[in-house]
ROTOR-602397 format. One record per residue: x, y, z of N, C-alpha, C, O, CB in turn; residue in three letters. Coordinates in steps of 0.05 Angstrom, whole numbers, plus 5000, padded with zeros to 4 digits. Atoms other than C-alpha are relative to their C-alpha. Glycine has a CB too. Example, Ala and Ser with C-alpha at 12.3 -4.5 7.8 and 13.67 -1.06 7.14 Angstrom:
# residues 2
501849765000524649105156501850245000503950245013498050015025ALA498449764999527349795143498550225014499550445018500950094971SER
***
This chain:
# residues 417
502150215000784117191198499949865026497749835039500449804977UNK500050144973785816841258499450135023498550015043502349915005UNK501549854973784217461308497150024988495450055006501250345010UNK502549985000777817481268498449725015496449775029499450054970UNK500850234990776316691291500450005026498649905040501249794990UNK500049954970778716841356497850145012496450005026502350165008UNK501249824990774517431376496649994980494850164982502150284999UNK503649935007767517291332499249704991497249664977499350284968UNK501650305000767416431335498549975022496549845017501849745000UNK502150014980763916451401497750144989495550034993500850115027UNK503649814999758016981381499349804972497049714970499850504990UNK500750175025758216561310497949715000495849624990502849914990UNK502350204984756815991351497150045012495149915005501349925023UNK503249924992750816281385499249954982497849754982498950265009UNK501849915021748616461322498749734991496449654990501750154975UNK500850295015747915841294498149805014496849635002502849824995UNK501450154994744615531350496350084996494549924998501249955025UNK501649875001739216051336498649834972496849664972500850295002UNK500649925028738816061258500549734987499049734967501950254988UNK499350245026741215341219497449865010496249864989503649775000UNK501850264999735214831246498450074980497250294979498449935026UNK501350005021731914681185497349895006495749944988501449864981UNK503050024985725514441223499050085029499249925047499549755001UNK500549974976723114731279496449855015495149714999500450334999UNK502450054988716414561324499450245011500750375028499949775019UNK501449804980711015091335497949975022496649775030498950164987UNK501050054971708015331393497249834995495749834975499450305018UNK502450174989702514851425498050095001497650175024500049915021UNK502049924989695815081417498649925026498249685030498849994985UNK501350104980692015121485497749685003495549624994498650255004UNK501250324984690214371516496850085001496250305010501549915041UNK503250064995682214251514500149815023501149595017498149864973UNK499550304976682113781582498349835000496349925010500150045030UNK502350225010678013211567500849735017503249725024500249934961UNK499750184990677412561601501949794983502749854960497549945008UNK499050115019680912001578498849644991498649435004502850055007UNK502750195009676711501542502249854978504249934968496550194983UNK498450085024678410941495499050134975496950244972500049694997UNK500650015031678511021422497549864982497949624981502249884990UNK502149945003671811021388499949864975500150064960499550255004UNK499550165029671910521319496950254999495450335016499849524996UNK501249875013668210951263499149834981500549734963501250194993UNK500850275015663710461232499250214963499750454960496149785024UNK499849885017661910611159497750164986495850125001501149874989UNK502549735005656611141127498449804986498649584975500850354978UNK502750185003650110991116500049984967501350094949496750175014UNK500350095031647710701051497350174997495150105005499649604993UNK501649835014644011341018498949984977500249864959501050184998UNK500450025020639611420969500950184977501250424981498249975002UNK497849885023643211600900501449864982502849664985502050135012UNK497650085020646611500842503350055013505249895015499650204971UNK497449934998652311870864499450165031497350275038501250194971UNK500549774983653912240928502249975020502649765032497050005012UNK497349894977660412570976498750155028496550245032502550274983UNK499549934968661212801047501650055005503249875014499749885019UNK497449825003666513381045500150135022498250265030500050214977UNK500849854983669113631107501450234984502950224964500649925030UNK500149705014669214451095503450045013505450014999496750305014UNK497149964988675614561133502449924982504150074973500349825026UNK497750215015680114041097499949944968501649844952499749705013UNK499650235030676613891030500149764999499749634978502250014986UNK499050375001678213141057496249974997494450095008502449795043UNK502250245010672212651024500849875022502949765028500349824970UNK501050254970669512301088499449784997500349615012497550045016UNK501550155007665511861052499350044973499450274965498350005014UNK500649965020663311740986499849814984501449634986500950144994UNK501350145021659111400921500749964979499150114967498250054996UNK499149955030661811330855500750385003499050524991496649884972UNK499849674998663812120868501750064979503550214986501150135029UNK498949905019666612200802498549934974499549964952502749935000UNK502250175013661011890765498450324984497550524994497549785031UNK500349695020659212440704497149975000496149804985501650044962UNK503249985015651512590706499250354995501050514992497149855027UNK501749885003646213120697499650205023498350135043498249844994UNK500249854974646413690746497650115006497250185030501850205001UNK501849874994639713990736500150265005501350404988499349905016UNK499449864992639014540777501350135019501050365027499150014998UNK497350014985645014440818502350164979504750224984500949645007UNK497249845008648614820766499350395002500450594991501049874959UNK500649774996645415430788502750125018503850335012497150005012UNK497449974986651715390844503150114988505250185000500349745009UNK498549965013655415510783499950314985501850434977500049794987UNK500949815015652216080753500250195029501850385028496949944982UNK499649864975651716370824503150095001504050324996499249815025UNK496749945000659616310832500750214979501750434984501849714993UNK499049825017660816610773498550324994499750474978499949854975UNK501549825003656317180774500850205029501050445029497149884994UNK498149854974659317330853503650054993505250175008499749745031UNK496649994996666817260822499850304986500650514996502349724979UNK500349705011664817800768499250245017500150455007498150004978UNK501149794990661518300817502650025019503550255022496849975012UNK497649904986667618240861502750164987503950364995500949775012UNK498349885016672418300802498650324981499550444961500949744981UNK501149635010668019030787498849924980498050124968502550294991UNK500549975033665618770721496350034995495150084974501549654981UNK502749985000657918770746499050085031500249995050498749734989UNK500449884976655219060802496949855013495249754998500050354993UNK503350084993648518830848497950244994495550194990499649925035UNK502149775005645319550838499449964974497250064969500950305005UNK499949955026646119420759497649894994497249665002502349914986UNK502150075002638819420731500349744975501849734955498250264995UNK499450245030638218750683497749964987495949834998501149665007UNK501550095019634118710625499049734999500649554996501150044980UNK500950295000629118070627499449984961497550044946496749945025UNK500050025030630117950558498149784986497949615003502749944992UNK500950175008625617480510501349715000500549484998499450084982UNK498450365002629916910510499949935026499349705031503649964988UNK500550074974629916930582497650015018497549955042501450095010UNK502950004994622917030590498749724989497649555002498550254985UNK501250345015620816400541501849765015501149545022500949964956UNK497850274997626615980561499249905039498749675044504850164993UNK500150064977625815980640496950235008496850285032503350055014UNK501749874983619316430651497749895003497449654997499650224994UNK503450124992611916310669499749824985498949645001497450194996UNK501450045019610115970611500849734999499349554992500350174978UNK498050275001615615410618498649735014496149715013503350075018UNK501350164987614014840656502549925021502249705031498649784981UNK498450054989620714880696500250325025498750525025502249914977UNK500949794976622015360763501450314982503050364965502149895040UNK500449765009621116060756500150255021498750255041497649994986UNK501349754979621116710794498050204987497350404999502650215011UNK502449845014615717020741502250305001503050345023496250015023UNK497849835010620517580722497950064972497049884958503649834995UNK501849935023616018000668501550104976503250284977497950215007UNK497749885036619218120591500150235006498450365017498650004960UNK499849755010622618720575500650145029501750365029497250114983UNK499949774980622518940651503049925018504349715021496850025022UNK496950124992628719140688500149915035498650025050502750284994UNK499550104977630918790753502250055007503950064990499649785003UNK498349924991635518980800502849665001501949445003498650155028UNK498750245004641518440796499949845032498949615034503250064987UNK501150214977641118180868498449955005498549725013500250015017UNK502650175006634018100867500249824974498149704974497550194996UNK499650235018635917630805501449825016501049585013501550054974UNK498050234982640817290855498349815017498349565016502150165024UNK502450114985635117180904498649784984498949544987497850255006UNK501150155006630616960861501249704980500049484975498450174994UNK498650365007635716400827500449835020499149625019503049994988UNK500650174986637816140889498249975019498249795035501649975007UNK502750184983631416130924497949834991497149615000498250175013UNK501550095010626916030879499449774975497549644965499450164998UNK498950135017630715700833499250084975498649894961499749775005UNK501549925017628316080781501749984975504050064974498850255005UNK498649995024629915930713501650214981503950224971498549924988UNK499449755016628916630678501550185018502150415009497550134989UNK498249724990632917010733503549844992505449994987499250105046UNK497450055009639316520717500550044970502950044963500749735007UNK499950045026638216550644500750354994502850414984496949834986UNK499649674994637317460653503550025011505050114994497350145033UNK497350084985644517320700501749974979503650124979499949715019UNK497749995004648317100653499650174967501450244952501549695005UNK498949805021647017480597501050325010502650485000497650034978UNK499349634988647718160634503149995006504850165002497950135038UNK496850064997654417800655502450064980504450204980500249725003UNK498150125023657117520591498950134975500550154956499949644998UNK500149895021653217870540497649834978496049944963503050014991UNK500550185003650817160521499049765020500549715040501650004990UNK499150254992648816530547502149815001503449695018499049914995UNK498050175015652816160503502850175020503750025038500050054956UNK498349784992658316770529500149815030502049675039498750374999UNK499750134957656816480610501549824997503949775002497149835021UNK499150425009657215780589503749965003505049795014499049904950UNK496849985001664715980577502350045023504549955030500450204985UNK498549984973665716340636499549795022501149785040499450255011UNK500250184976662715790681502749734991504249615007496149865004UNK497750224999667715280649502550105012503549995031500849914972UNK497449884994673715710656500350015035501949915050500250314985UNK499450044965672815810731500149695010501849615027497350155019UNK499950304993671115030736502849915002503849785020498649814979UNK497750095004677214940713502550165023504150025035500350054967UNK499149874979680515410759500049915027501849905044498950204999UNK500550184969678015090817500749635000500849505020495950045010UNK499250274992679714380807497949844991497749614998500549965029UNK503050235011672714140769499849844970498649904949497050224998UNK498550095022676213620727497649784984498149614967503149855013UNK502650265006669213190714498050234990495850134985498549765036UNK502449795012664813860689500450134984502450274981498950175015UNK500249825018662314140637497650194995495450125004500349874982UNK503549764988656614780633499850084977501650224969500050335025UNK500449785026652914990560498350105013498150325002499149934968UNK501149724997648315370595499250045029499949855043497450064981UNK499449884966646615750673497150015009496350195023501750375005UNK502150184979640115390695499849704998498449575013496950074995UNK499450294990641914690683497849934986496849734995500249915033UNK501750195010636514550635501249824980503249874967497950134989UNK499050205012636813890601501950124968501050314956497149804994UNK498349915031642614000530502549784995504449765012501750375004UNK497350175005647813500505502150135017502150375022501150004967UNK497049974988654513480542499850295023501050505025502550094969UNK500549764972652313900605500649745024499549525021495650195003UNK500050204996654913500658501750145019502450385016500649794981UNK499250024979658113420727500549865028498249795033499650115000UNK499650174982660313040789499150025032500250215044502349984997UNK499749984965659013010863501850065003501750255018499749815020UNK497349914991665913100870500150294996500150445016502349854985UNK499849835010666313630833498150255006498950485002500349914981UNK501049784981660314020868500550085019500250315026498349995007UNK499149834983662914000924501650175008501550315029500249945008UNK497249884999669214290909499050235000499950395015502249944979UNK501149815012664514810877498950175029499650405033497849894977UNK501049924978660614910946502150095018502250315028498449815009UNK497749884985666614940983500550244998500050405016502149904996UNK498549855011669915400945497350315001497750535011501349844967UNK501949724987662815900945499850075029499650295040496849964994UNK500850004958662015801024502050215008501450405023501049615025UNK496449854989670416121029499850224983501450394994503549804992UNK498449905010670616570976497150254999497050484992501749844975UNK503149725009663116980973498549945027496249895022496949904962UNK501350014983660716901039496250084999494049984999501750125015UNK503149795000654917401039498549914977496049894981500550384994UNK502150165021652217090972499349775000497249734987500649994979UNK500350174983652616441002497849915010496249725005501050055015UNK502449944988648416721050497750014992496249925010500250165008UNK501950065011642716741008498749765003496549735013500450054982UNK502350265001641316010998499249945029499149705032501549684986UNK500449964975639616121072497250085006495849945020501850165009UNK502849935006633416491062498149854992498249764970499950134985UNK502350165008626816121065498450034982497649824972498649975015UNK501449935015622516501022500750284987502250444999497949965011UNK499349775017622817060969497550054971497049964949503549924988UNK501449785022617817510934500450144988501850344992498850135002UNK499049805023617417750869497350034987495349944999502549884977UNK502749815016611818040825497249865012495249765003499849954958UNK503150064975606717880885500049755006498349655021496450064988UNK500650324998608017170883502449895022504749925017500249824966UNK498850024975611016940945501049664999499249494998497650105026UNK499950325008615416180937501949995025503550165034501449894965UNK498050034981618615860988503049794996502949574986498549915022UNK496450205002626815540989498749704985496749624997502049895046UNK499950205003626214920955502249715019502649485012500050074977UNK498350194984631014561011499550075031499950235048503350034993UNK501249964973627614321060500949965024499949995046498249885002UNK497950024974633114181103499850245017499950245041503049984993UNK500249734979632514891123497750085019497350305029500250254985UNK502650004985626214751159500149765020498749735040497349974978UNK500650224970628214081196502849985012503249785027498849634991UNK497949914979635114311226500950324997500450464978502749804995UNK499249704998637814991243502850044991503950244983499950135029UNK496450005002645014831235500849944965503149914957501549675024UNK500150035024643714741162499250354991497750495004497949744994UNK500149775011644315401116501450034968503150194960501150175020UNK500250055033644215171040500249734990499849565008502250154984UNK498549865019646414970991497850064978497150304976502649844990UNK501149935014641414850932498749654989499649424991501750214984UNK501750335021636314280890500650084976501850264965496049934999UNK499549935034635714110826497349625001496949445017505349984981UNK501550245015630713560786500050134974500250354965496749915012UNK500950065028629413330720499249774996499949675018501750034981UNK500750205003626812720698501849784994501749534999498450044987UNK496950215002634212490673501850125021504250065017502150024966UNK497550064985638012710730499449935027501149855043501950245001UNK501250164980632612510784501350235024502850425018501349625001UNK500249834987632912870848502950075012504449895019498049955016UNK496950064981639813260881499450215006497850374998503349924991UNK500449904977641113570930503350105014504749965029498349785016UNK497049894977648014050956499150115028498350345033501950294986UNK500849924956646614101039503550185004505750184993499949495035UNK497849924982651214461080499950135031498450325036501250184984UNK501349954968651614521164502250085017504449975019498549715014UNK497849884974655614821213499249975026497250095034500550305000UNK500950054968655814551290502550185011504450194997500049625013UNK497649884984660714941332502650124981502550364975501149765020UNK498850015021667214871281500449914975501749984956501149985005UNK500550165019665314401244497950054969495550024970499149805018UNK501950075012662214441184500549814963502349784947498650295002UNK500450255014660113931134498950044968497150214971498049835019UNK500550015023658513881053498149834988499749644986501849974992UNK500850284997654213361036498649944972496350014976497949955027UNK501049965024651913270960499149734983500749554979501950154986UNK502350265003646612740933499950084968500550314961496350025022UNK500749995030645112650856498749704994499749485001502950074981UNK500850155015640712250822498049805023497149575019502549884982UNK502550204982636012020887497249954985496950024961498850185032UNK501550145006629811720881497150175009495050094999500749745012UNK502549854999624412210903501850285019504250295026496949785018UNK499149744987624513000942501249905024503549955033497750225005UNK498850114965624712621012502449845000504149855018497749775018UNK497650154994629712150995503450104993505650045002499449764985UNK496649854990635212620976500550225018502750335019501450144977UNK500449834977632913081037500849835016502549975027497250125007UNK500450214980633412471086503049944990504449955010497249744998UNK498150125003639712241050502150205007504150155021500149884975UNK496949824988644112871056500250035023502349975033500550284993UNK500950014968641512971124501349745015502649765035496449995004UNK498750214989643612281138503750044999505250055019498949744983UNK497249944993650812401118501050305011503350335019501649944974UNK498449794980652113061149499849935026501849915040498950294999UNK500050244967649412701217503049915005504849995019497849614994UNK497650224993654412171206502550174998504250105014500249724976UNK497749775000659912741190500750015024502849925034499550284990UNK499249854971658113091261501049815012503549815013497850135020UNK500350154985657412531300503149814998504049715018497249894995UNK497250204997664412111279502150144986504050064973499849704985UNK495849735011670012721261498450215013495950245017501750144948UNK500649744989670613351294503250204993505650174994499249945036UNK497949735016674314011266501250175031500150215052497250304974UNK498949854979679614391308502250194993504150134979501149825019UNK498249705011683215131299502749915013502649935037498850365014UNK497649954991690415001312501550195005502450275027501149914991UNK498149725000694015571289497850164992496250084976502850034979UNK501349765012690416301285501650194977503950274979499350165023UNK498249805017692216741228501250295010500050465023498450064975UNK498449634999697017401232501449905029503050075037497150405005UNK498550014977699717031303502749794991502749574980498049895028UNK497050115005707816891299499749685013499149615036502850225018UNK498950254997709316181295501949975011502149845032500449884984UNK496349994995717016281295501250204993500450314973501849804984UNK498849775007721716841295502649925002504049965022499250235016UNK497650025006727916591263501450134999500550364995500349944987UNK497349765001734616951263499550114972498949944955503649855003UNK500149865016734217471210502750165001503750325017497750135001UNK497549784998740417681179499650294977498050334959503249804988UNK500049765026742318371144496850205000495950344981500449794962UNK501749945005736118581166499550225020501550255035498649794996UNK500649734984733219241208499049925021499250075041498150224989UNK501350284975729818661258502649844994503749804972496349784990UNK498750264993734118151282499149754998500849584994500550005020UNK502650164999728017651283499150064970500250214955497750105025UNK501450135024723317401224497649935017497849795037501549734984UNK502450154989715817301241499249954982499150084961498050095016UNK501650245015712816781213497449795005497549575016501849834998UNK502750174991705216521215498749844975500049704960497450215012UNK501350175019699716241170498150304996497450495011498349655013UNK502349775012695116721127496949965009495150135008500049994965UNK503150204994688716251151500449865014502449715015498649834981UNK499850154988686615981198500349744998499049634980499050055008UNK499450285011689415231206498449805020498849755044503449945000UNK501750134979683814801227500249774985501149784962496950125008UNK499750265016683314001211498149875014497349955035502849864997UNK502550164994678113461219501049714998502049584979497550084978UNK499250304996679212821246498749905014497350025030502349935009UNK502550244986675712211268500450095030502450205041500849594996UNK500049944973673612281336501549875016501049635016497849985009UNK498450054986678812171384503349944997504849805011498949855008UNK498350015008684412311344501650235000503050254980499549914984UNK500149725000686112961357503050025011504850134998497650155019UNK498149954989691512881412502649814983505049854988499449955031UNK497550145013695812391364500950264972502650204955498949624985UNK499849715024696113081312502850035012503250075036497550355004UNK497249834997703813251308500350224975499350184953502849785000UNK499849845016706113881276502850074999503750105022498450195004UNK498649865004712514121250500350214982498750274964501149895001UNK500049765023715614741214502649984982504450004998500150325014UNK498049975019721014721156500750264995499450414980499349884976UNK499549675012724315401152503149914996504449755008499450355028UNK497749985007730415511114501850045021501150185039500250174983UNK497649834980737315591155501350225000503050305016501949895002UNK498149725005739616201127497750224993496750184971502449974969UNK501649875015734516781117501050235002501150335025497549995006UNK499249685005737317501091498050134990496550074971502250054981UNK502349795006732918101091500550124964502750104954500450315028UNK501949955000729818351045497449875005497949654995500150064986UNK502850195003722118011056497250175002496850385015500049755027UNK503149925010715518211042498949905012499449665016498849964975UNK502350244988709818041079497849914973497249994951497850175032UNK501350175026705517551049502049774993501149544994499750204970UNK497850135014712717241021499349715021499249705045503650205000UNK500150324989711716411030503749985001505150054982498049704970UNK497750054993718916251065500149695008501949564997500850195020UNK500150254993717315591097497549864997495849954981500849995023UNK502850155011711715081097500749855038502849815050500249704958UNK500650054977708214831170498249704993496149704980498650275015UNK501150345006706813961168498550015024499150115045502649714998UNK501450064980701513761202499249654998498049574978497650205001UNK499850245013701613021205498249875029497949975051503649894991UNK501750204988697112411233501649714997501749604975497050004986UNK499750275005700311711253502749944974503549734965496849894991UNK497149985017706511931206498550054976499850144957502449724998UNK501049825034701512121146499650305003498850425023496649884985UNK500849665003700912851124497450065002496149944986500650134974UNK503949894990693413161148500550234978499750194955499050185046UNK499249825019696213841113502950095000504650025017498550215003UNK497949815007701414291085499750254998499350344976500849964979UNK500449695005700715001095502350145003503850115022497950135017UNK498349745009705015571071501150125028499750165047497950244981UNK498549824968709615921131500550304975501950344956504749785019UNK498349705017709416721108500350135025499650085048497950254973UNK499749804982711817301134498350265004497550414987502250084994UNK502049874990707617711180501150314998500250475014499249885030UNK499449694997710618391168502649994984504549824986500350145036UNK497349905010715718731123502150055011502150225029500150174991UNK498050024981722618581143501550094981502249914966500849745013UNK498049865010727219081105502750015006503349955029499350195000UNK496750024990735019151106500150065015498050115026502050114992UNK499849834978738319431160502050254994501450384974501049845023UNK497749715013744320041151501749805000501949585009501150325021UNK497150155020750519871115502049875021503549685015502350284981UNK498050154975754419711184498749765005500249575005500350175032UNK500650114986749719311207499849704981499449484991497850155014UNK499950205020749818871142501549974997501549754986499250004983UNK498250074999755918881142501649835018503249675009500550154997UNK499450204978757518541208498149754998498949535005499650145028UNK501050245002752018101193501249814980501049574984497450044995UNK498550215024756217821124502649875010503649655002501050184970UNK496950204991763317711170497649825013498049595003503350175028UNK500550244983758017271217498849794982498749564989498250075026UNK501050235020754916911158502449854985501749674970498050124977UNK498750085011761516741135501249785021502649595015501350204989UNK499550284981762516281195497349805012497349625028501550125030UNK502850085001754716111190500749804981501349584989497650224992UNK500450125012755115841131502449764995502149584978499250144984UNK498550205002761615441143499449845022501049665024502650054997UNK500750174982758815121199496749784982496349554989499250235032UNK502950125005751314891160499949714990497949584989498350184979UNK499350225009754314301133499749735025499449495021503050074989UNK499550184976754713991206497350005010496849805023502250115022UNK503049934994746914261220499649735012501049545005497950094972UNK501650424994742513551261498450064981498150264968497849865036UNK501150055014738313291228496950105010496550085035500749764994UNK501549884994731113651225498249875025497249645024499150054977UNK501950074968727013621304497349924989496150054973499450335024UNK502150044994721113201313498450215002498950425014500049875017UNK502449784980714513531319499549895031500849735045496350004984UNK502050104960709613471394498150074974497850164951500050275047UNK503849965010702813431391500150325000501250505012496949865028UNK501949755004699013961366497050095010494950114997499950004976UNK502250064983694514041423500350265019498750295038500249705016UNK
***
């Protein structure tokens, strides 16, 4: 024992200076060089018209601003965003396809078609439609009878949708909503939040891009009759590309916006305004105030190594370790260079690892509060190594791990700049 301490406490030592810090700091993303100006007071958001209404940045999820945003009303035809979601989760999970022809059935002909007095894409009984032209024409036209066709071809049922739109609500974090049916016409206990749309918008913007894309489209023809977007935002800025309206007489006018300037982009969701212009003018007003006083910034890129900790027992010597997504954050303007980041990785890591596998977690903190927490995985499968080589790695962990007790205490971050 004592020629083993002799002849393998120095390399032990190395080791350790490598492998025990239980926090490290990653690398610095590239400096933006900017002048240096004072600090910029962020006065407070305008007073919109609305019952209810948030200003989500897309990056963070962080509420910028906001109205009673948990305040349970009447979604209208803002729950079309719902019926959409769910109708893009099923075609991803295989269970319906966009080529799949869909029966316009009588119930969805009377209930949302011509005849109604609520929006329509004129969709004729009995005839079949291709399912993404039903997509179109829900979120452009807002058509009643193509969401009402939607979810039965989905679910089998309305009533059947109704089920599945809760269940995903619930999945996502939409603790203020409830959906009996997938155009939002007036029905007892149908109900939902600003908060809770946006989460909804968010969550379509990241997870269905390309269907998204739709509420983007200005106009859309269907049986010769040619209607244009009902959001007219998409006609008085460019940087705007959805989300969706809705009226009724009890839930009054709303409105999900959404805008992208450079990195930035913004959420912005109105309920219960006071006429078409004033929840056009009102979301428009808070995505403004979004751009104009916070700005979004990519720190870390995904699949690039953060840290390559000592890896024992393993076929690599090293551990890479990044973020699965990109890590971008949104902060008031001129707050950027006070962003510190550190990384928490275990002191001991033995191979086997999986990529994908969450090992550590990367803090990104403001002024000593937390901005985020994101997951540290591993960027590539790090398998054993041969039986020698694990084997010499267990005598050096046996003077690893009698040293970890003495470990400092975890390193400051730097800016994250």
């Amino acid at each position: 024992m004592n020629f083993f301490r002799r002849t393998l406490l120095p390399l032990a030592a190395v080791t350790l200076l490598v492998g025990v810090a239980v926090a490290q700091t990653p690398p610095r993303p590239s400096p933006v060089p900017r002048p240096v100006v004072p600090e910029a007071p962020v006065p407070p958001p305008p007073d919109v018209d609305g019952k209810s209404w948030v200003l989500m940045d897309y990056a963070t999820g962080q509420i910028l601003a906001s109205k009673e945003p948990d305040l349970r009303l009447e979604p209208a035809s803002i729950t079309k965003i719902m019926t959409d979601y769910v109708v893009s989760a099923e075609v991803a999970n295989g269970k319906v396809h966009m080529t799949d022809p869909v029966t316009i059935s009588e119930n969805a002909w009377r209930g949302g078609g011509a005849g109604t007095d609520g929006s329509t894409s004129f969709m004729k009984l009995n005839s079949q439609v291709p399912l993404k032209d039903l997509l179109y024409g829900m979120i452009i036209q807002s058509g009643n009878d193509a969401a009402i066709a939607l979810a039965e071809h989905t679910a089998g049922s309305e009533q059947a949708f109704a089920g599945l739109m809760n269940a995903y609500a619930r999945q996502l974090g939409m603790v203020n909503s409830n959906f009996e049916n997938a155009s939002g016409y007036p029905i007892a206990n149908h109900y939902t939040t600003a908060h809770d749309v946006a989460i909804l918008s968010r969550a379509l913007i990241h997870d269905f891009p390309e269907d998204y894309a739709i509420s983007a489209v200005k106009e859309f023809e269907w049986n010769g009759i040619k209607q244009h977007n009902r959001n007219t935002l998409l006609w008085r800025d460019p940087s705007v590309d959805g989300i969706k309206t809705g009226h009724t007489a009890a839930a009054g006018y709303c409105l999900a916006a959404s805008a992208k300037q450079g990195e930035s982009r913004m959420i912005a969701i109105v309920m219960g305004a006071s006429s078409e212009k004033a929840r056009a003018d009102s979301a428009m007003a808070l995505l403004n105030y979004g751009f104009r006083f916070y700005e979004t910034h990519k720190l870390y890129e995904a699949g690039k190594p953060l840290a390559t900790p000592k890896l024992w027992k393993g076929a690599s010597n090293q551990l890479p370790l990044g973020v699965n997504e990109n890590v971008q954050v949104t902060v008031k303007r001129g707050q950027y260079d006070q962003l510190k980041a550190t990384m928490d990785i275990p002191a001991t890591l033995v191979a086997p690892f999986t990529k994908g596998q969450q090992v550590g977690t990367l803090h990104i903190t403001l002024d000593g509060k937390p901005v985020q927490n994101v997951p540290l995985v591993v960027l590539a499968d790090a398998p054993q190594g041969g039986f020698f080589s694990r084997l010499w790695d267990s005598i050096l962990l046996w003077f690893h791990s009698d040293k970890k007790a003495d470990a400092a205490a975890p390193a400051k971050g730097t800016d994250a700049k």
